[in-house]
C-alpha positions in Angstrom: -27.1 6.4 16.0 -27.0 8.6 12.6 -24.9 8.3 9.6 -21.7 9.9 10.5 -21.3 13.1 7.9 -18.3 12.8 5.5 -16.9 15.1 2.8 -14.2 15.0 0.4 -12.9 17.8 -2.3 -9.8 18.3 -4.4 -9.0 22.2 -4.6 -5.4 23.7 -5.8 -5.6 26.2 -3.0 -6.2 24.0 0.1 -8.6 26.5 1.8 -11.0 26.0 -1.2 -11.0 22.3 -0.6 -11.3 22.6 3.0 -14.4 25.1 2.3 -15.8 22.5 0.2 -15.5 20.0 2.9 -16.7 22.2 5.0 -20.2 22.9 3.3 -20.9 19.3 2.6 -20.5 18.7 6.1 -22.7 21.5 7.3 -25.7 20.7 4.9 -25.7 16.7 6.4 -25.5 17.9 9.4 -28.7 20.1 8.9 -30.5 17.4 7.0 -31.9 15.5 9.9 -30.4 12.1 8.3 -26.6 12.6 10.0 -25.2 13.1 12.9 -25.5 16.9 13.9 -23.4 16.9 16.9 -19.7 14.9 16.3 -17.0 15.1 18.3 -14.3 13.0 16.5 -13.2 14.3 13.0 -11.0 11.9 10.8 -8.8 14.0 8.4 -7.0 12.5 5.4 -5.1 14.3 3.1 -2.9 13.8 -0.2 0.8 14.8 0.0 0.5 17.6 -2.4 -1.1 19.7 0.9 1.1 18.0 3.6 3.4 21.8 3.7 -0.4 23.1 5.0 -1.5 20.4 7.1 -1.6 22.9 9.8 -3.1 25.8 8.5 -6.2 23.0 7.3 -6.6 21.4 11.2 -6.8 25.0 12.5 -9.2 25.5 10.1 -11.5 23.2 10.3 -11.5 23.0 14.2 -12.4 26.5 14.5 -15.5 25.9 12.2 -16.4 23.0 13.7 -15.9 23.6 17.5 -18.6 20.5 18.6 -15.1 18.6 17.1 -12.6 18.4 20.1 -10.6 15.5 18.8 -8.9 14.7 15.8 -7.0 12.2 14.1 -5.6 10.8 10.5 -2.5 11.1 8.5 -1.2 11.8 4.8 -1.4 10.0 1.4 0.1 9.2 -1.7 -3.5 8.9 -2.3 -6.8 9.3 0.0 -10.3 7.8 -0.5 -13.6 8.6 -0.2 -17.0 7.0 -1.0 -17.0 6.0 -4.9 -13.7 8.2 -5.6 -10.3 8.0 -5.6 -7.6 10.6 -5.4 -4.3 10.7 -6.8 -1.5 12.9 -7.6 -3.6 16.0 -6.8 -4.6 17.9 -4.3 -7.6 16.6 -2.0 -8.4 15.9 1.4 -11.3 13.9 2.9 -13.1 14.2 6.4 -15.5 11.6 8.4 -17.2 13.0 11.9 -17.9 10.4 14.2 -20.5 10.8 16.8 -19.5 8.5 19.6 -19.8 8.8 23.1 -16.9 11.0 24.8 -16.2 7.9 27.2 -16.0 5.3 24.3 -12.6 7.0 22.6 -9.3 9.0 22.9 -6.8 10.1 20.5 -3.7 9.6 21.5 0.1 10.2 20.8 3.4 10.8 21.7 1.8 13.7 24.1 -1.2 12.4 24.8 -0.5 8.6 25.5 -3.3 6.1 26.0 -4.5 6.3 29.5 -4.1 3.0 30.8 -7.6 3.2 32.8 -9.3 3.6 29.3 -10.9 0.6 28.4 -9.5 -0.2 25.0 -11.2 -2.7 22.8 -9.8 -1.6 19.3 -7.8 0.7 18.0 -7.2 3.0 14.4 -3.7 3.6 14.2 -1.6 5.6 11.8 2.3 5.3 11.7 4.8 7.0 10.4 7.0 4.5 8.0 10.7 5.9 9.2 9.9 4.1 12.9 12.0 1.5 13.4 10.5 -1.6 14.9 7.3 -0.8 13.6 6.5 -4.4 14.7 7.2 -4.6 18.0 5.5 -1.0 18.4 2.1 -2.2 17.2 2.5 -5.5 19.3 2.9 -3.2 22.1 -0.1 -1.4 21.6 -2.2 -4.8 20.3 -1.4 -5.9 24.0 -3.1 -2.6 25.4 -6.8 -3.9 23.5 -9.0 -6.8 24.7 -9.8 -7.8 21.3 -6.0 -7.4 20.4 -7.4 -5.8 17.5 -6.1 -3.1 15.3 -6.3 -1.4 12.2 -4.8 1.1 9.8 -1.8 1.8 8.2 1.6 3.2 7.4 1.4 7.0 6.4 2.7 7.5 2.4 4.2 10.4 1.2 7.1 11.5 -1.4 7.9 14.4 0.9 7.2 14.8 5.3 5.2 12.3 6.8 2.5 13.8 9.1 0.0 12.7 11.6 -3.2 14.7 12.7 -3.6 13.5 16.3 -5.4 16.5 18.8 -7.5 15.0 22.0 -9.3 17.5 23.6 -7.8 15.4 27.0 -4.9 17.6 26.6 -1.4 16.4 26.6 1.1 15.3 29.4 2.3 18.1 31.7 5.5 19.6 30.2 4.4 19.2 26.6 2.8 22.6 25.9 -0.1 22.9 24.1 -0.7 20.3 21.2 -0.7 21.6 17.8 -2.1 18.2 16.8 0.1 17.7 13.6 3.0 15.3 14.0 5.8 14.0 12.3 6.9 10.8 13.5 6.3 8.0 15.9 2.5 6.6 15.8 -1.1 8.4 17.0 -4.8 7.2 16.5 -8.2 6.6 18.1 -9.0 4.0 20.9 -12.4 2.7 20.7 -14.2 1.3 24.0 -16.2 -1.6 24.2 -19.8 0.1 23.6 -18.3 0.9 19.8 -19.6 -1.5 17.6 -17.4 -2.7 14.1 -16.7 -5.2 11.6 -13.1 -5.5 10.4 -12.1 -7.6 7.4 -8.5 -7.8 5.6 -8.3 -8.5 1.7 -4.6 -9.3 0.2 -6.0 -10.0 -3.4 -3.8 -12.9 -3.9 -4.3 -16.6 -5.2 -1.9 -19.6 -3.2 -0.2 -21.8 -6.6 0.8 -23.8 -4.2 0.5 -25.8 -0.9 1.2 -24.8 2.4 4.7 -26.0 3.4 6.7 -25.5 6.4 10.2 -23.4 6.8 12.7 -26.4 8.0 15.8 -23.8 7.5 16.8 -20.6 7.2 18.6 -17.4 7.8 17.8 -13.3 8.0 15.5 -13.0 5.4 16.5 -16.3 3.0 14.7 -19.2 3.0 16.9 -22.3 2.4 14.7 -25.5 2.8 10.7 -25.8 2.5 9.7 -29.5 3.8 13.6 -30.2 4.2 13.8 -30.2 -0.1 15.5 -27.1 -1.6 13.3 -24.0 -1.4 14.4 -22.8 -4.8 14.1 -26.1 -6.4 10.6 -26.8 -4.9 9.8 -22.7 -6.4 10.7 -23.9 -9.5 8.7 -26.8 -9.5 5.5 -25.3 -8.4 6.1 -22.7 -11.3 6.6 -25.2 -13.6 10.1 -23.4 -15.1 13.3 -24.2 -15.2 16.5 -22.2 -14.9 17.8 -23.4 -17.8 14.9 -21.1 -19.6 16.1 -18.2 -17.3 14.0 -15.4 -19.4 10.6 -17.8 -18.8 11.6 -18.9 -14.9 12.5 -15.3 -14.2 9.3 -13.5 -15.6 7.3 -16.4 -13.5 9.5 -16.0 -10.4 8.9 -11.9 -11.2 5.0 -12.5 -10.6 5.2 -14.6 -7.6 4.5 -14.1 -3.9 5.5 -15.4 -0.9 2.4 -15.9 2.2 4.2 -16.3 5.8 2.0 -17.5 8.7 2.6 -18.4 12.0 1.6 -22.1 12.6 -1.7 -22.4 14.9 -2.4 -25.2 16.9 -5.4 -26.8 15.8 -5.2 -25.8 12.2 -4.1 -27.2 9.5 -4.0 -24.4 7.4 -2.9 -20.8 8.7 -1.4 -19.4 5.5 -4.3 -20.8 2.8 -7.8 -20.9 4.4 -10.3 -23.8 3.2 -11.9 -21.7 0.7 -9.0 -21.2 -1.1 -7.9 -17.7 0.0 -5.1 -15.9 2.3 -6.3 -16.0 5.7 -5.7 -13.6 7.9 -2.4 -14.3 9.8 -0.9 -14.5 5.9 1.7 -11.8 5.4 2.8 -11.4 1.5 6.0 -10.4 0.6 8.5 -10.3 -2.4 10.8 -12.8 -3.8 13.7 -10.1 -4.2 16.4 -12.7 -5.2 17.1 -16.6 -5.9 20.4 -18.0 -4.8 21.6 -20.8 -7.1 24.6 -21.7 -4.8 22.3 -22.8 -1.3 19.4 -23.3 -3.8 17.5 -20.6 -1.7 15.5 -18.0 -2.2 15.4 -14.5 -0.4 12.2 -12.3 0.5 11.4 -9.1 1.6 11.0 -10.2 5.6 12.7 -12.1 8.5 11.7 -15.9 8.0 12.3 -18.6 10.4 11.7 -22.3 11.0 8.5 -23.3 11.6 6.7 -20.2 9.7 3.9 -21.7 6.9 4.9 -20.4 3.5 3.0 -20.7 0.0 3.6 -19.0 -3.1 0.7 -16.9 -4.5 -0.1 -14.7 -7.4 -1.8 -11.2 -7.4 -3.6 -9.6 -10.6 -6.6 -7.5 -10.7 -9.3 -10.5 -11.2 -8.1 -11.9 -8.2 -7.5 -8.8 -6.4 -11.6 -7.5 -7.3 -13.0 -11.1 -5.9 -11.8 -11.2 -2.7 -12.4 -7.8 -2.0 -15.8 -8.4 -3.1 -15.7 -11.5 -0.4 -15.0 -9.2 2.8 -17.3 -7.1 1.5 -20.1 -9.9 1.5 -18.9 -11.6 5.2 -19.4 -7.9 6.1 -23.0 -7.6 4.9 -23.0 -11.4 6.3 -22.2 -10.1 9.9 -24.6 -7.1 9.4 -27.0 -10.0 9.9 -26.0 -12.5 12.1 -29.5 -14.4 12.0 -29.0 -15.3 8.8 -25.5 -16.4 9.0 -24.5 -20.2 8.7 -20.6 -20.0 8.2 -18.5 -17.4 9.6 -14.5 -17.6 9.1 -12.7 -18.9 12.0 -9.6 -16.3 11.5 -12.4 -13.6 11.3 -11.4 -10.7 14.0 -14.1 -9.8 17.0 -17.0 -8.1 15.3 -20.9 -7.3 16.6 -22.1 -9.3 18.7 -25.1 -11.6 17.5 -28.9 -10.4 18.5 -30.3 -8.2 16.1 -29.7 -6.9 12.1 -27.0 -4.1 12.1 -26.4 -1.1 9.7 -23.4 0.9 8.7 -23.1 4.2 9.7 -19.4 5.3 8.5 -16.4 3.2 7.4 -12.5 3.4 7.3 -10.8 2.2 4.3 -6.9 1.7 4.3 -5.2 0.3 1.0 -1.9 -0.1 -0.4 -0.6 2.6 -2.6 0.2 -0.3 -4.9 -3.5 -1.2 -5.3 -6.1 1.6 -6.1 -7.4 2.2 -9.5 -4.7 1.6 -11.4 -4.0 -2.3 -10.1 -7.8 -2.8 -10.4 -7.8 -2.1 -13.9 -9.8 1.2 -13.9 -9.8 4.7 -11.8 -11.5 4.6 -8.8 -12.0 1.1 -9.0 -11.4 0.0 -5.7 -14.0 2.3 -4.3 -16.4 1.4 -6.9 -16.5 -2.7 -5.8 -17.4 -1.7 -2.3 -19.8 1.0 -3.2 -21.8 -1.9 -5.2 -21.3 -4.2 -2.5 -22.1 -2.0 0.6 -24.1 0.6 -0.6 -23.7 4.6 0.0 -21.8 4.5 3.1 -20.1 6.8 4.8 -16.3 6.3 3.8 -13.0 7.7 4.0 -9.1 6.6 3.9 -6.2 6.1 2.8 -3.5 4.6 0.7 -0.9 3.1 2.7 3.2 2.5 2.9 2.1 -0.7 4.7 -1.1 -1.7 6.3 -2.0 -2.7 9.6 -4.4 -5.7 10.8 -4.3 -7.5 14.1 -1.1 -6.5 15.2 0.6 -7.3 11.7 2.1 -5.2 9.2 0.8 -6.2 5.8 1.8 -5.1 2.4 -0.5 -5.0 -1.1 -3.8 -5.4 1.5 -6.9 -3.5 2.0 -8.4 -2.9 5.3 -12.3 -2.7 5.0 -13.7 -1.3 8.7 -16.9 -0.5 9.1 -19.0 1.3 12.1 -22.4 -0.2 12.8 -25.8 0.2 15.2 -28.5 -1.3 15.5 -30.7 -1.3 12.1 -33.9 0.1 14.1 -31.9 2.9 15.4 
């Protein structure tokens, strides 16, 4: 399998951009070292051209007619290999050259045939859906590996999804346009596609793991049956009665949720000190004095792990420099001693791998300007992966597993065997 050709371009006028695109694709595709006959396009694009998201699918599918599927959303901000893009017009594209029997796009009119064998799945949802949660769980349940990935589409305007399967769409549904608003669309990948998926939340635990002994809706009341605000303040080393210090502290921290897991001693804080997977970080958005609780940003209940954590932009760069390096670990499975035990299904051992496109989904709170440069994000994995093929983008919330994650980054990467 070749290197899957990818583009990117920032135009004022989308059809320049999407003639850009369109040459960079055309000259890989000629070039002997890509794949010259793709059949699945990924297309991301920045809000600024969501009003022309149609007019820029037609556009490209009719100059790229091997292309019969089609899926991706809109941005705040979109990525491509080594660049960012923000607050400007741009869109990126990725062709994927995958067996016809190994994928579908699907969507609201073109549901997920249930005789398709469905290991993973690239998902993009639009953030006004209500039970987002139970929606991805739903479709979680429709993978063996249980395994998905993506995100939440961002926009300060109309939320679209590009979703077109050249299976057609359920009788009574007319024909597709491809471009949706609403509800949730993607690409299932069979068993035969191989990837690596890793999750990076960019946060450091300041505390132990406890356990949730009470509480209600979305407030915490008791961590290890003691006080959950008292035992905040502790671990902060603050006090109310410096409210300008406790409150700037209590301003900068996290909370991690997990789900207990038999066995484990740990869900929430892995061995090595970072998030694991199942960790869910959200904000402290108010303290109650009165119960000596604290509220977050989510439903808790009794029995979910919880530690407080930190994010800044040291933290944030090393661990996404650590999935990054179990990636390249996987790439070559005989040389690897330790792999994590929360790490999602990935190649299977036998052989050295390579990359031949990625998919990279972030939170529209990360990108250049958390990392503490532009483009910074995109730099670290360039450095640590190499020129691959890459596109994405930033998220209103980002999807792993079956869980909805906020401030993450989703790092997946396509792969075949290195000889090929």
């Amino acid at each position: 399998m070749k290197n899957f050709p990818f583009a990117h371009a920032t135009h004022p006028q989308w059809h320049g951009a999407a003639a850009l695109v369109l040459a960079q694709l055309r000259a890989q595709m000629a070039g002997g070292n890509h794949a010259s006959a793709p059949s699945l396009g990924l297309l991301y694009i920045t809000d600024e051209y969501v009003d022309v998201a149609q007019d820029i699918l037609d556009y490209l599918g009719a100059e790229l007619p091997t292309v019969t599927d089609w899926s991706g959303t809109v941005g705040i901000g979109i990525a491509a290999t080594n660049v960012e893009y923000f607050d400007e017009p741009a869109l990126a594209v990725m062709l994927l050259e995958i067996p016809s029997d190994q994928f579908r796009v699907f969507s609201g009119v073109s549901p997920l045939n249930l005789a398709f064998e469905s290991q993973t799945a690239l998902v993009h949802v639009d953030p006004s859906m209500p039970e987002v949660t139970e929606l991805l769980g739903d479709m979680a349940r429709r993978t063996e590996s249980g395994y998905l990935f993506g995100g939440l589409s961002s926009s300060r305007g109309r939320s679209v999804q590009f979703a077109l399967s050249g299976d057609g769409t359920l009788p009574g549904q007319g024909r597709s346009t491809g471009v949706f608003s609403g509800g949730m669309s993607g690409v299932a990948f069979g068993p035969q596609v191989d990837l690596i998926s890793r999750v990076t939340q960019g946060c450091k635990p300041v505390s132990k793991v406890r356990v949730v002994t009470e509480a209600r809706d979305n407030v915490v009341i008791a961590l290890d049956d003691q006080p959950a605000l008292d035992t905040l303040l502790a671990d902060l080393k603050v006090s109310l009665g410096q409210p300008e210090a406790a409150l700037s502290a209590v301003r900068a921290t996290l909370v991690a949720l997990a789900e207990p897991r038999t066995g484990a001693a740990n869900a929430a804080v892995r061995l090595t000190g970072n998030l694991g997977n199942e960790a869910q970080v959200r904000q402290i958005i108010g303290l109650d004095p009165g119960r000596r609780a604290i509220a977050v940003g989510d439903a808790v209940r009794p029995g979910l792990q919880l530690a407080f954590c930190r994010r800044n932009a040291e933290t944030a760069r090393a661990d996404l420099t650590r999935i990054c390096a179990e990636i390249r670990e996987e790439l070559e499975p005989s040389e690897l001693e330790y792999a994590p035990s929360d790490a999602p299904p990935s190649v299977p051992a036998g052989g050295r791998k390579r990359i031949v496109g990625a998919v990279y989904v972030s939170c529209v709170g990360r990108g250049g300007a958390h990392f503490g440069w532009p483009h910074a994000e995109m730099h670290i994995v360039r450095q640590a992966l190499g020129d691959v093929p890459l596109v994405g983008f930033f998220a209103s919330g980002e999807v792993a597993y079956e869980h909805l994650y906020a401030f993450t980054g989703v790092l997946t990467v396509f792969t075949t065997n290195a000889d090929a």
